[in-house]
N, C-alpha and C positions, 0 to 999 in steps of 0.2 A: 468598610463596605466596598472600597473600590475607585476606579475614579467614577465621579457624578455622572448620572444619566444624560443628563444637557449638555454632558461632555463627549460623552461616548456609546458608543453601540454596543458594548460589551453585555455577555447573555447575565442572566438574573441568579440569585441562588436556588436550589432548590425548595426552601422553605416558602419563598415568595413563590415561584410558582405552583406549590401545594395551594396557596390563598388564593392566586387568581382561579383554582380548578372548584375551590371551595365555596366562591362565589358565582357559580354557574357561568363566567366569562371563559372566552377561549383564545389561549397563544395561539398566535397566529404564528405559520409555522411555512418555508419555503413549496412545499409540495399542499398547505392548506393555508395558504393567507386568508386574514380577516378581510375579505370583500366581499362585494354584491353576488347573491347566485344569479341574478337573471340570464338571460340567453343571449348575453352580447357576445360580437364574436371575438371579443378580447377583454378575457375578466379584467384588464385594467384602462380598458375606456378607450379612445381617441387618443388622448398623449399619453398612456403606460399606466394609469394612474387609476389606483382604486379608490373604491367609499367606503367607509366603515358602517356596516346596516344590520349585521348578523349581531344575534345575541343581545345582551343588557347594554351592549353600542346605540341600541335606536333609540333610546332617551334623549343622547344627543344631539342629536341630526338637527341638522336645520330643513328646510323647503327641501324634500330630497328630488335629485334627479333621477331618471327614468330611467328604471331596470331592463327598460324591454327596447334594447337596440337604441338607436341616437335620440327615438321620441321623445319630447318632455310630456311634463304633466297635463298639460293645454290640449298639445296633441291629441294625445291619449281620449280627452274626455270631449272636443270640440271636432276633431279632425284636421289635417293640416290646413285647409283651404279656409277654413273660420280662423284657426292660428294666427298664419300670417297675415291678416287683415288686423288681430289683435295687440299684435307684437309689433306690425308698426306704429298704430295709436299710442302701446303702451312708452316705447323709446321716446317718440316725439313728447310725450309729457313729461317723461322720466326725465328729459335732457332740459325741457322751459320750464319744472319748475324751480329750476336752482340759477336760470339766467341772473334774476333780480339780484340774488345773494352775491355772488361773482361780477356781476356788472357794480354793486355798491362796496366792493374789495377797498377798491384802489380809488377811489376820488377822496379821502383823506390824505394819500400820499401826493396825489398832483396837485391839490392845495395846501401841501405843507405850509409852506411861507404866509401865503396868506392867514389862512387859521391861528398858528402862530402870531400873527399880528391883531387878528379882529380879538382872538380869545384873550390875549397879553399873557402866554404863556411860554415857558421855557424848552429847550427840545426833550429833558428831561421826562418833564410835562406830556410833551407831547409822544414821547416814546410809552408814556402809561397809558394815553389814551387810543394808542396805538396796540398797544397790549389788552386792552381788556379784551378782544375777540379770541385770541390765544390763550389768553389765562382762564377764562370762562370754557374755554375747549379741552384744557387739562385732561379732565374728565366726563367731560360729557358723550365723547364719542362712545365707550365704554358704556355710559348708561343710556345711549339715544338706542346704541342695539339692543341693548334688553327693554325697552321701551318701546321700538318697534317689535320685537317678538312676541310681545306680549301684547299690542293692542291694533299691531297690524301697519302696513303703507301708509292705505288709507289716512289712517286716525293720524298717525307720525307727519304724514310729508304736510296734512292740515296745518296741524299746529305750529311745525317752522316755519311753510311759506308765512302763516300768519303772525309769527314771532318779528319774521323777519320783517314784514311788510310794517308794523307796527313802532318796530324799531329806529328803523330809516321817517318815520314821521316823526318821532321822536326829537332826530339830529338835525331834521331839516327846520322844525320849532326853534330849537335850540340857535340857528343861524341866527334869529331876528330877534332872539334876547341878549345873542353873547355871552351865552350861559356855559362853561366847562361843563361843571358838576350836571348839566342834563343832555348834554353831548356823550357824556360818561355813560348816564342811563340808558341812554337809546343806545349805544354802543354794545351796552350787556345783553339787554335785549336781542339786538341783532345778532349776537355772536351766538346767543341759546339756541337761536335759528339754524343759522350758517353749521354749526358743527352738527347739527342731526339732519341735515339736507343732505350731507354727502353719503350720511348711515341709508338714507332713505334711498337715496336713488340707486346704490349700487344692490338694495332687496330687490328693489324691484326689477333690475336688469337681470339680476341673479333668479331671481321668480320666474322670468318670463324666457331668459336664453339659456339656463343651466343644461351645461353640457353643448350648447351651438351656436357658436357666432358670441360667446362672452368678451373672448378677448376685446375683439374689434371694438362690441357694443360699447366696453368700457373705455378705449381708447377716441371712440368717438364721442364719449361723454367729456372726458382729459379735453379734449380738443375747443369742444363747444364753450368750455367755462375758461380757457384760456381766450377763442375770440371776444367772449364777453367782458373779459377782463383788460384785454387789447383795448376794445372801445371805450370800456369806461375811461384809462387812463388817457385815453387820443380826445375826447371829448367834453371834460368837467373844466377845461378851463374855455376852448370854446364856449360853451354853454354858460359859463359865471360872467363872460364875457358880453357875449349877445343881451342877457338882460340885465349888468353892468350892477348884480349883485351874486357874492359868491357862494349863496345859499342857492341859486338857483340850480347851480349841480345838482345838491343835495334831493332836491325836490324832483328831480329827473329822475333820481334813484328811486325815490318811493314809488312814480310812475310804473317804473320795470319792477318792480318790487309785486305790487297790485296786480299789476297783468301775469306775471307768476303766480304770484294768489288766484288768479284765476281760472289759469289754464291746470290748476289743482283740484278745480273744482271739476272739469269737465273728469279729469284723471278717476274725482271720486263716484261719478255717475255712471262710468264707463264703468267700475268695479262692480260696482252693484248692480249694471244690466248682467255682467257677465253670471255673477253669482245667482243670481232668481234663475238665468236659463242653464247655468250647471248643474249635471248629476250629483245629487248629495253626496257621493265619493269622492269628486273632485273636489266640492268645495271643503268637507272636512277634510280633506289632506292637505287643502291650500290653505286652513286655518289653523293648521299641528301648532303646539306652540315649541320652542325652542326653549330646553331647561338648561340653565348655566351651572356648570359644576367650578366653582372655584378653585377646587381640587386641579384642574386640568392645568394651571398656569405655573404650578409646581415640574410641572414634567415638558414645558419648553425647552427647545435645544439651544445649544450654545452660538450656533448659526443665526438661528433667529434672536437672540438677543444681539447681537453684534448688528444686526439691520436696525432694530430698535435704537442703539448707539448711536450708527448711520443717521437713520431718523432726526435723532436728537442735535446733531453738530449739522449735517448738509442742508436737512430739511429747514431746520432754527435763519440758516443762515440766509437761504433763497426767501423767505417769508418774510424776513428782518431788510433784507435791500431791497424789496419790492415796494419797502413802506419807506426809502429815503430817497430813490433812487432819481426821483423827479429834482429835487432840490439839490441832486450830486451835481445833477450834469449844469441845473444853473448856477449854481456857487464856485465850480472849479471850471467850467466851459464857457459862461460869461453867458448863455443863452438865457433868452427872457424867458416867461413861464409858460407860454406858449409850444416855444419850440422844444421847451422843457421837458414840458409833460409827453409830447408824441415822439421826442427822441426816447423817452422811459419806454415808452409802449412798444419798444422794439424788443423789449427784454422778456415780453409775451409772443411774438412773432412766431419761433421755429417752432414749438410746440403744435400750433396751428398746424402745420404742415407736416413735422416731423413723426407726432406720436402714430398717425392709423398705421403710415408706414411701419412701424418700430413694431408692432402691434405682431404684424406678423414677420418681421425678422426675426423677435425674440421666438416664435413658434416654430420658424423653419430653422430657422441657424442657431437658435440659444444667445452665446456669448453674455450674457444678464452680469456677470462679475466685472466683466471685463469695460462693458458699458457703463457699471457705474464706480471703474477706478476713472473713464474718462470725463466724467459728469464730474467728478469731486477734482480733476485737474484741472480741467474745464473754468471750474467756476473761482479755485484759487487764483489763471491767470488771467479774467478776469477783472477778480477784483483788485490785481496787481498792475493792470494797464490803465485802469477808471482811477485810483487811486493815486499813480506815482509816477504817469506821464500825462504828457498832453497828446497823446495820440487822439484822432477820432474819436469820439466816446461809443460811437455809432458799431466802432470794432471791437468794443470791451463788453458790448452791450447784447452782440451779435452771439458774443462766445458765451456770454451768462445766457444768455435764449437758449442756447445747443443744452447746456448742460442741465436745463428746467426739463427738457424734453427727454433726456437720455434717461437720470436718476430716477426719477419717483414712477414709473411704467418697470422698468430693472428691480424696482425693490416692491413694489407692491405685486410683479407676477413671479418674482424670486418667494420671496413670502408665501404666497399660493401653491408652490411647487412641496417647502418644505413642511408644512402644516397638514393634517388631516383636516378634510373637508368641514367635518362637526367643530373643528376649531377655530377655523377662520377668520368665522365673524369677531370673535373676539382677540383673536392675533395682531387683525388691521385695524380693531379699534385702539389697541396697547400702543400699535404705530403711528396712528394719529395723534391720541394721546400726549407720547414721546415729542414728536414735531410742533406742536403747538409749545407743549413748555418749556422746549427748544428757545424757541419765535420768541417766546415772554421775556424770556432772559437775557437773550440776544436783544429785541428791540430798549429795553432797557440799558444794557450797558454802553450799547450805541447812541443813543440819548445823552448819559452820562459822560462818554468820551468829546461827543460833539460842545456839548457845553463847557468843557474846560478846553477845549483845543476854544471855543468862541471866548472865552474871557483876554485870552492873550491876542486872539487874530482877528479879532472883533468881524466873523462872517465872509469872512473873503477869501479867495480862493484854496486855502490850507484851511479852512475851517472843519476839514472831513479826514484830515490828514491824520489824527488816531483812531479813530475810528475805522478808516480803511484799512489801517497794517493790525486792528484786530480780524480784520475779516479775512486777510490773508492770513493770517494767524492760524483762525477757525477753519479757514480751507487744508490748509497742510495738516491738522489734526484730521480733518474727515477723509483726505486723500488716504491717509495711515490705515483707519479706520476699513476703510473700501478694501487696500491692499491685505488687509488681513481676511476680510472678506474673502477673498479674492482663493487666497491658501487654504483657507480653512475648508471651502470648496474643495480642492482638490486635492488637499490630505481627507479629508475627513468624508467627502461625501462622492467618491468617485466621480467628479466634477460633474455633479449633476447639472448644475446654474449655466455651466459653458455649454453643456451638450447640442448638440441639433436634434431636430424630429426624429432621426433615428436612433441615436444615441440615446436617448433620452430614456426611451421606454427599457434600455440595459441595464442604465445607469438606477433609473426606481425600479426596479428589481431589484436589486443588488441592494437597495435601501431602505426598499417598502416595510419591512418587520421593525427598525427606525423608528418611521411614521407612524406605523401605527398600533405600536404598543402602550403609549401613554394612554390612550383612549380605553385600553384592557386593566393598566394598571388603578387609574380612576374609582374604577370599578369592585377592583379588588378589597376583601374583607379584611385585608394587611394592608392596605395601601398604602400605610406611611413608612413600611420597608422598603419602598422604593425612592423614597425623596433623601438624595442627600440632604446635609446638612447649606453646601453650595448653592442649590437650587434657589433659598431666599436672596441670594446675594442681588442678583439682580434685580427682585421687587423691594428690597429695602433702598437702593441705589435710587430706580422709580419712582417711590415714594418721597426720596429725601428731594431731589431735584425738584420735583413738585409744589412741593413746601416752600423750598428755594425760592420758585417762582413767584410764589401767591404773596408772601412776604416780599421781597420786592417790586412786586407791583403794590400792595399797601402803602410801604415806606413813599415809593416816587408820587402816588394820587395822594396821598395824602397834602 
């Protein structure tokens, strides 16, 4: 047959395209591409880039964007001046109700040590019950999209802030029995939460701004869950401190947790004013559901599985030292848990500031390959300076901050660039997906390492010392991983990911029939003349790491 589709652009045989003509779907073709007809004045949008709407494509589609020049859907049926009184409501709730989730990240990592002591458990131990948010995330992102597509924002961001909020009472119970195994529970709990919070919010950002001001929106979400996560880590031992038990953090959590539960609820009243005074047109289009073709996951490119890779090694790795990093800097820096936790909290810092910026770099200037071969060099040195001198830690800590901010903004609007629109939702859940069972594996082995490196060094300052040169390890694996990235761009895709705002829109050209022939072949009454044999490689790969994970989180909680 050729080489794989995932591998290459090359055109189809004639037989296959006799099936797509037989199944009333149409080749998209350079003088007829599959896009929108509306009357925009660039059938491919603001940045070059089309939607697939025509023909047995709109089965598809998710919340579609607006065919008629830059208006959205809001627009269209409110006016712009009702609009943007809505759209700022909706962001400010889009953004508080995932504070709680992201404020209660990280106060198990700045009370490692303690915890470890009140629990009497090993790091092992503790890297499992560090893993259950990640292993329970495996796949939920996957099904929190088709869970939201199917029963809506609303119903969806209910259920987590409540998962979540529910959760964290759970672990803060849990303080004042000394109970693992229901620190465990409320952990699963929160983590059912925390993984459909991020599905949720970015519907709804995607609901409200598709097609205007997305980037930004989303990077001022990045932003906001990074200061939450800043403060949590600067303030749980403070706060375990002030009322001189270390459950009180916990219980701080649940506070922010509730008040997100909250400010959900105003989110879900606001929906429903809005729906009773929409034109029945609007609200049925803002209720489409979105049909999931399983089919579609066979004709992913080879590109995007390689960010999935990415995902798996860089992603694993920044989530895995975010949960030690508090006990690095007291164990090998000699700081007490105090100065502990808020020198950690610097490793949330540059994101704050970096990503709105980056936001629109990557829009004007491109570069996306090139920023995240820097993010994955970034963070190997790193983990090379925290680990294997005594410099600073302040300066190891600064450089892991840079590269939180560069990577996952680079791969999540790298992702969006090479996926058709109708596929998305389910490209960045397979990415999430990836990064979580990353995290699982990694916080796991990391656990494992620490605990034999602590039998011999009984805790002191080399206590982290295998553990670290895995993670320099894991960095020079992802750096690789990046740099072929990096090529694959610019052999294969006319360096679309480098491009700038002008270049860009040459570059999808030249790639647009790429993009958006899987969405035709789907469709197609031969469909399975288009799947290599290759094409499972990579979901059996998915699958097996998965497995990997959930078994190994078994073995260590058990």
């Amino acid at each position: 047959m050729g080489r794989p589709h995932f591998l290459s652009g090359s055109s189809r045989t004639a037989d296959c395209d006799k099936g797509i003509a037989d199944s009333g779907a149409r080749i998209p073709t350079p003088d007829q591409p599959l896009l929108s007809s509306g009357p925009s004045r660039d059938p491919f949008g603001e940045d070059g880039r089309g939607s697939l709407e025509s023909g047995s494509v709109t089965r598809h589609r998710r919340i579609s964007s607006s065919s008629s020049g830059d208006m959205t859907e809001f627009e269209r049926g409110f006016g712009q001046q009702h609009q943007r009184g809505y759209q700022v409501l909706a962001l400010a709730c889009a953004l508080l109700i995932s504070v709680g989730s992201h404020y209660s990240a990280h106060t198990l990592g700045a009370l490692k040590s303690t915890i470890k002591k009140e629990l009497d458990i090993t790091n092992t131990q503790y890297g499992a019950l560090q893993s259950t948010v990640s292993a329970v995330n495996t796949v939920l992102p996957i099904l929190g999209g088709l869970f939201i597509d199917a029963f809506g924002t609303t119903s969806g961001s209910l259920l987590a802030t409540f998962l979540i909020m529910l959760g964290n009472l759970i672990i803060s119970i849990s303080t004042h029995s000394r109970s693992f195994s229901t620190m465990v529970g409320g952990r699963i709990l929160y983590g059912l939460g925390s993984g459909a919070i991020t599905v949720v919010q970015e519907t709804i950002l995607g609901s409200w701004f598709k097609g205007k001001g997305l980037a930004i929106t989303i990077a001022i979400q990045i932003t906001t869950s990074r200061i939450a996560s800043f403060l949590s880590m600067g303030t749980a031992i403070p706060v375990a401190n002030h009322f001189g038990f270390y459950g009180a953090a916990f219980w701080a959590n649940f506070l922010v947790c509730a008040l997100s539960f909250g400010i959900n609820l105003v989110y879900m009243v606001t929906m429903r004013r809005i729906h009773r005074s929409a034109p029945d047109r609007i609200v049925s289009r803002l209720r489409s559901k979105h049909r999931f073709n399983p089919r579609l996951v066979l004709f992913f490119f080879g590109l995007y599985w390689l960010f999935i890779v990415e995902s798996f090694t860089l992603g694993g790795g920044w989530n895995s030292f975010l949960h030690i990093n508090s006990e690095l800097v007291k164990l090998r820096f000699g700081a007490n848990d105090a100065v502990a936790a808020w020198s950690a909290s610097v490793s949330q810092i540059m994101p704050i500031f970096l990503v709105p910026f980056l936001g629109w770099f990557f829009d004007v200037f491109g570069l996306r390959t090139d920023m995240l071969v820097m993010s994955a060099g970034l963070f190997t040195v790193s983990m090379a300076l925290l680990g294997f001198t005594m410099i600073n830690p302040l300066v190891g800590l600064v450089i892991f901050s840079i590269s939180l901010a560069l990577g996952p903004l680079a791969e999540i609007t790298a992702i969006s660039l090479i996926l058709p629109n109708s596929s998305l939702g389910t490209g960045l859940g397979i990415y999430k997906s990836a990064m979580n069972t990353g995290s699982t594996i990694v916080d796991i082995v990391v656990g494992v390492l620490q605990d034999r490196g602590s039998k011999t060094l009984e805790e002191t300052a080399h206590s982290y010392d295998y553990a670290m040169a895995f993670f320099v390890a894991w960095g020079l694996l992802s750096t690789f991983v990046a740099v072929t990235v990096f090529f694959v761009d610019r052999l294969k895709w006319n360096s679309l990911l480098r491009s700038n705002s002008t270049q860009r829109r040459e570059a999808l050209h030249a790639v647009k029939d790429r993009i958006n022939r899987p969405m035709v072949y789907v469709t197609a009454s031969n469909w399975r003349d288009y799947v290599h044999p290759w094409s499972y490689t990579p979901l059996i790969v998915l699958s097996v790491t998965l497995v990997i994970s959930w078994i190994l989180f078994a073995i260590k909680l058990a």
